[in-house]
Rosetta silent file (secondary structure, phi, psi, omega in degrees, C-alpha in Angstrom):
SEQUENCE: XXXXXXXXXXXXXXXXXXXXXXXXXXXXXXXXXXXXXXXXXXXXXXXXXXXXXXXXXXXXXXXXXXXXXXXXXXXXXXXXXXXXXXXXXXXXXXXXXXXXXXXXXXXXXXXXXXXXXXXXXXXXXXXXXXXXXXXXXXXXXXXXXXXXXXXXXX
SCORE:     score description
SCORE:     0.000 S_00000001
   1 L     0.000  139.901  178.486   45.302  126.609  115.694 S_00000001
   2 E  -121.083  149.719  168.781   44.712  123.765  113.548 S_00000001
   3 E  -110.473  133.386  176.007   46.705  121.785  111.621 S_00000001
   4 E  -114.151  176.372 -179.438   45.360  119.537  108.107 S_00000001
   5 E  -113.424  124.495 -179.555   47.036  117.393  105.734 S_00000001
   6 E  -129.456  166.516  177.010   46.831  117.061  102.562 S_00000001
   7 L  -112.274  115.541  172.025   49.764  114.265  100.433 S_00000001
   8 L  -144.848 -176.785  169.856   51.612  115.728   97.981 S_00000001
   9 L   -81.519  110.385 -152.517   54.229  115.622   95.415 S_00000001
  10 L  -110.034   95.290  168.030   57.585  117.822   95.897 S_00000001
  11 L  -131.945 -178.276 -165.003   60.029  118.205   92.654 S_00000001
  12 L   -68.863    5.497  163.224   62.725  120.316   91.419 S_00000001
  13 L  -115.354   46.672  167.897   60.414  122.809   90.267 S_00000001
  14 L  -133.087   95.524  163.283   58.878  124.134   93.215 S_00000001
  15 L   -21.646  -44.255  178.845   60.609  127.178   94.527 S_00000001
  16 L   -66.851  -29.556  163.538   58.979  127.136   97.862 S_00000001
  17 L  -135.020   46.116 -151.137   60.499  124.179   99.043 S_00000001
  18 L  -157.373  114.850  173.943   63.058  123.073   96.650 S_00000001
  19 E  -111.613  122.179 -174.947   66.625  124.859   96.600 S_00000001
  20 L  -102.624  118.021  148.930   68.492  122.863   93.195 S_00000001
  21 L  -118.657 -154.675 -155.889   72.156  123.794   92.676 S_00000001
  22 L   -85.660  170.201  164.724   74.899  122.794   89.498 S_00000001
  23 L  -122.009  156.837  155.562   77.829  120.448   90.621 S_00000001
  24 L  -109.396  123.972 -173.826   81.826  121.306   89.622 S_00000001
  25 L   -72.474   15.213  146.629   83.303  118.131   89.150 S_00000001
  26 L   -71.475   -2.039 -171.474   86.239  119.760   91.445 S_00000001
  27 L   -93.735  122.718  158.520   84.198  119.789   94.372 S_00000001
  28 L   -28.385  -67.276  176.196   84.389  117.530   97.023 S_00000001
  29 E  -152.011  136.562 -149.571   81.007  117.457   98.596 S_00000001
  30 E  -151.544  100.713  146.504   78.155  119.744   97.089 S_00000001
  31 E   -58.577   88.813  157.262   74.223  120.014   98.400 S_00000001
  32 E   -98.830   28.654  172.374   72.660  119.713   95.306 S_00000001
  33 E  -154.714  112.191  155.060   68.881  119.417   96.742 S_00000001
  34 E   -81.275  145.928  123.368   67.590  121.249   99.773 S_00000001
  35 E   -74.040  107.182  171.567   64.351  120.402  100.970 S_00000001
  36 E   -88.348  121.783 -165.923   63.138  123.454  102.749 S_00000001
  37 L  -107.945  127.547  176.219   60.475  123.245  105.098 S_00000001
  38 L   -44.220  136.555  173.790   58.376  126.840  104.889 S_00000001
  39 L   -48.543  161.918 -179.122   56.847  128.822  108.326 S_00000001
  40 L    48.246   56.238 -171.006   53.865  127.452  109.164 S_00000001
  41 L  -142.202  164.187  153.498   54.504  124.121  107.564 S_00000001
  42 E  -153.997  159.976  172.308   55.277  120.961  108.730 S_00000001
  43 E  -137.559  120.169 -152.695   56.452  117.852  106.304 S_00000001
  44 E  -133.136  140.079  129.748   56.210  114.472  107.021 S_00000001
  45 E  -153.224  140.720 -151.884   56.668  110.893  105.924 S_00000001
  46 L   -68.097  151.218 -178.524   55.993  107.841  107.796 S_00000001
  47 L   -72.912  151.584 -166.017   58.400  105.042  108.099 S_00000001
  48 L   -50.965  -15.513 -169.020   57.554  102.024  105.970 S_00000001
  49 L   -82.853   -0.485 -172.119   56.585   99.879  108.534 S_00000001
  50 L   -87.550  -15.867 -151.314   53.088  102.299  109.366 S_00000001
  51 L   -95.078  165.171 -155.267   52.193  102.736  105.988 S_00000001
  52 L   -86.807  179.340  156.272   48.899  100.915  104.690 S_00000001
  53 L   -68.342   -0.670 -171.931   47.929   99.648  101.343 S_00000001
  54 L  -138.569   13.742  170.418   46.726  102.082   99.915 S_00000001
  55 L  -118.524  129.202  173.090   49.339  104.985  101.033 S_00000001
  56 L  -140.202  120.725  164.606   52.563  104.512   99.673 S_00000001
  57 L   -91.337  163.578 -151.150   55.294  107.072   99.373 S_00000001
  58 L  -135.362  145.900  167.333   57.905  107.298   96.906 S_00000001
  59 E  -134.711  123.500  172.790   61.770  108.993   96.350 S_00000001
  60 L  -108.841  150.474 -173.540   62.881  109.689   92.799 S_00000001
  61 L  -178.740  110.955 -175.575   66.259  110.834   91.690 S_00000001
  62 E  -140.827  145.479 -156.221   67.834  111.107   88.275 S_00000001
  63 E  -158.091  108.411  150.737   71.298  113.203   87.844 S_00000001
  64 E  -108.119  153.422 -175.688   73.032  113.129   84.487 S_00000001
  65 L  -106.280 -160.042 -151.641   76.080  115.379   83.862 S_00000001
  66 L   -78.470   19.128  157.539   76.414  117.899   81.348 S_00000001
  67 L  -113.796    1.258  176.826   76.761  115.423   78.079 S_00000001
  68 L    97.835    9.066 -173.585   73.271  113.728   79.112 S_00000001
  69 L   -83.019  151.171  161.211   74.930  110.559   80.653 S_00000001
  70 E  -118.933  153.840  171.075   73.739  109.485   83.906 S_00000001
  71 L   -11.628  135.852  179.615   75.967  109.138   86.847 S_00000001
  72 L   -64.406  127.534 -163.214   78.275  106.463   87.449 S_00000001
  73 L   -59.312  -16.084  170.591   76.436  103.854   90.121 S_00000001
  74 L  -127.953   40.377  157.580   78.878  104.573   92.445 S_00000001
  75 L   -80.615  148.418 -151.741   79.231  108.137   93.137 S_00000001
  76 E  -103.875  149.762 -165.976   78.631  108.447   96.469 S_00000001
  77 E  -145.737  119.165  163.954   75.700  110.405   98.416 S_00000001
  78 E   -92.581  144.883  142.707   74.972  111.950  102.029 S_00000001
  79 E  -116.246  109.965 -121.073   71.744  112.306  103.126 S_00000001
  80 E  -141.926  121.262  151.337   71.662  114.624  105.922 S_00000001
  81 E   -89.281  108.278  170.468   68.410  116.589  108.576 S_00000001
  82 E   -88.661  131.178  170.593   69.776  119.707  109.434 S_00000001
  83 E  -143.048  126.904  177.456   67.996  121.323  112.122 S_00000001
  84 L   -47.024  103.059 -150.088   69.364  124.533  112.320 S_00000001
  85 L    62.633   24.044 -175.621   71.668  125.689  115.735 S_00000001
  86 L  -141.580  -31.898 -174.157   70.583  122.533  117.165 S_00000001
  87 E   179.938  144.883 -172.592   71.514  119.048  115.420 S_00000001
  88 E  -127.265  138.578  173.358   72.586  117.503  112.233 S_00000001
  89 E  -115.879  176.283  150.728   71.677  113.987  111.716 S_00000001
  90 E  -104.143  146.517  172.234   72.462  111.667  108.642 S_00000001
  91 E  -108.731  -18.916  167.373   70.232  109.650  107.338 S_00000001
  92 E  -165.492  148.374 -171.057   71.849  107.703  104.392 S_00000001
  93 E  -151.043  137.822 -176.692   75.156  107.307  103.161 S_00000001
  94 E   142.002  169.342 -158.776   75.771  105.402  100.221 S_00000001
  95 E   -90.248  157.590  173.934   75.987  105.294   95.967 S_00000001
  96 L   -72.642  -21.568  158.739   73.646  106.319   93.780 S_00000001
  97 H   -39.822  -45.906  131.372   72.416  102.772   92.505 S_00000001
  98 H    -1.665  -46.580 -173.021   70.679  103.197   96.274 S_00000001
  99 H   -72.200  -27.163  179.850   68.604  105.403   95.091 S_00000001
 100 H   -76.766   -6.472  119.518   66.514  102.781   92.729 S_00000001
 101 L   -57.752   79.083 -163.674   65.354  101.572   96.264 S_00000001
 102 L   -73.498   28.669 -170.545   62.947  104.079   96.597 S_00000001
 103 L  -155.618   17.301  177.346   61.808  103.399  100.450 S_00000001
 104 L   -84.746  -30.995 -171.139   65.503  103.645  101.677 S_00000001
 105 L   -62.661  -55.692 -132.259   64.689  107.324  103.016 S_00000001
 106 H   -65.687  -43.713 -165.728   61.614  106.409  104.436 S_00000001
 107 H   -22.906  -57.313  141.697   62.513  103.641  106.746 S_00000001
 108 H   -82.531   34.843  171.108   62.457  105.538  109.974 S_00000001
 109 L    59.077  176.788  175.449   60.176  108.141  108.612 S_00000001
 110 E  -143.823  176.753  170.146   61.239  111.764  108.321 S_00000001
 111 E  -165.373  140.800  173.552   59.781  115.075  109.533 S_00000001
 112 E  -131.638  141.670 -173.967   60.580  118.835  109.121 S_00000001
 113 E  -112.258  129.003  169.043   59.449  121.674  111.005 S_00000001
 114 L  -116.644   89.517 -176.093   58.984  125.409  109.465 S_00000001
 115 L   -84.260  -59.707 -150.444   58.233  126.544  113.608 S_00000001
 116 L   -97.348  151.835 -162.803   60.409  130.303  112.408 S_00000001
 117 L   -85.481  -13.899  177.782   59.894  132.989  110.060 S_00000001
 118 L   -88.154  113.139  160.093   63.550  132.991  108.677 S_00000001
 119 L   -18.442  -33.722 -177.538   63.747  129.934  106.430 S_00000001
 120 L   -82.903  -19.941  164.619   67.507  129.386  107.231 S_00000001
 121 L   -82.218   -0.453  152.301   66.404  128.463  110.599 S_00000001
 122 L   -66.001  167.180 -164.440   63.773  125.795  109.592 S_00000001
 123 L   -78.568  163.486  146.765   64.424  122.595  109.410 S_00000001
 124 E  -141.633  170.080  172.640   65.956  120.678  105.831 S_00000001
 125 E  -130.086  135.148 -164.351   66.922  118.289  104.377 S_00000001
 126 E  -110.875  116.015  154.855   70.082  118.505  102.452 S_00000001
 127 E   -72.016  113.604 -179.398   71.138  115.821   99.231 S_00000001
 128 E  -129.261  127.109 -178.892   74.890  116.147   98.789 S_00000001
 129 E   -90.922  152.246 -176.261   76.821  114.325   96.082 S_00000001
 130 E  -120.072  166.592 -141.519   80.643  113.444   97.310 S_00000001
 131 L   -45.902  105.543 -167.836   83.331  113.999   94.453 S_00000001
 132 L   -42.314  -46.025 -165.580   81.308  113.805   91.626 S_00000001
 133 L    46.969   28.078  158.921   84.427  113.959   88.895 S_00000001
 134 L  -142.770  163.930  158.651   81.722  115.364   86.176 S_00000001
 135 L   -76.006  110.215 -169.893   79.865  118.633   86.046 S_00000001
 136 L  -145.143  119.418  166.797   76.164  118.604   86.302 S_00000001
 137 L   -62.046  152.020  175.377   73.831  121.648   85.690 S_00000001
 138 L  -109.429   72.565  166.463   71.131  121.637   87.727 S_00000001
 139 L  -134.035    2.850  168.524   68.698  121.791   85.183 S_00000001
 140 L  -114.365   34.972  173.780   69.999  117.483   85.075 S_00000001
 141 E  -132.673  132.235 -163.379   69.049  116.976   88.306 S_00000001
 142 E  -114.410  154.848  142.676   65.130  115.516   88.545 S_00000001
 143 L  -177.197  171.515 -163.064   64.014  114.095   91.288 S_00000001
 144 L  -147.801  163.336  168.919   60.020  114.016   93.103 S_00000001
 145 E  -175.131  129.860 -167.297   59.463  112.756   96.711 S_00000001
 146 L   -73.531  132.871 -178.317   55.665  111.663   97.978 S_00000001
 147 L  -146.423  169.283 -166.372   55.121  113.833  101.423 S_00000001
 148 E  -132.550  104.669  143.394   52.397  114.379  104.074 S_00000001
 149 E   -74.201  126.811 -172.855   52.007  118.485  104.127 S_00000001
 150 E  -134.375  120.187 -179.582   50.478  119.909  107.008 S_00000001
 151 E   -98.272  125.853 -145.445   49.749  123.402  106.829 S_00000001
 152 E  -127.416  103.675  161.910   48.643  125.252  110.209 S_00000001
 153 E   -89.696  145.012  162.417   45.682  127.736  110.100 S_00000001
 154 L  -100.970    0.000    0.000   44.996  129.698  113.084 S_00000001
């Protein structure tokens, strides 16, 4: 088995690895972006200090609530690697004004494994807003992230 790479772009309209839900601004704490990593997959990106000049990866993230406003700069956001019956780590904690540092994810790199064929036991990565105090459809939640796929042929 081999695995290649190809770098690609991941946004809220790809089904395969992208679960987007709505927020109630009654909720406490709400995943509203899974990253799901697929069987036979693996998804990577390297922490800022490997990458060259002429690879650069990127995390985008725009969230308005249901009048077209965007979020207040300091509603607050876990970022969390779930690896399913085995460990949860966090990875960022912190307001959304964070987010226009686009290389805060990156720092130690990240990586997800789709080793299994049931999806809830792959790895993710879960975005969770913590009480929002607005509503937001998730048709206002955008967001892209730059990734290293590596797909595994046998």
């Amino acid at each position: 088995m081999n695995w290649f790479r190809e770098k690609i772009n991941i946004n809220q309209d790809m089904e395969k690895f992208v679960i987007i839900s709505s927020v109630n601004k009654k909720d406490l704490h709400t995943d509203i972006i899974k990253l799901i990593c697929p069987i036979r997959y693996r998804i990577t990106v390297p922490g800022t200090k490997i990458w060259t000049i002429n690879e650069q990866y990127s995390f985008y993230l725009n969230i308005t609530d249901e009048n077209g406003n965007l979020l207040n700069e300091t509603t607050r956001f876990i970022i969390t690697k779930i690896k399913p019956y085995e460990d949860v780590i966090q990875m960022f904690r912190g307001v959304y004004r964070d987010f226009k540092d686009v290389n805060f994810i990156f720092k130690y790199g990240l990586q997800l494994n789709g080793d299994y064929e049931y999806p809830e036991m792959n790895q993710h990565l879960d975005i969770a807003i913590i009480k929002p105090y607005v509503n937001i459809p998730k048709e206002n939640i955008k967001f892209n992230i730059d990734v290293d796929l590596w797909i595994k042929k046998e």
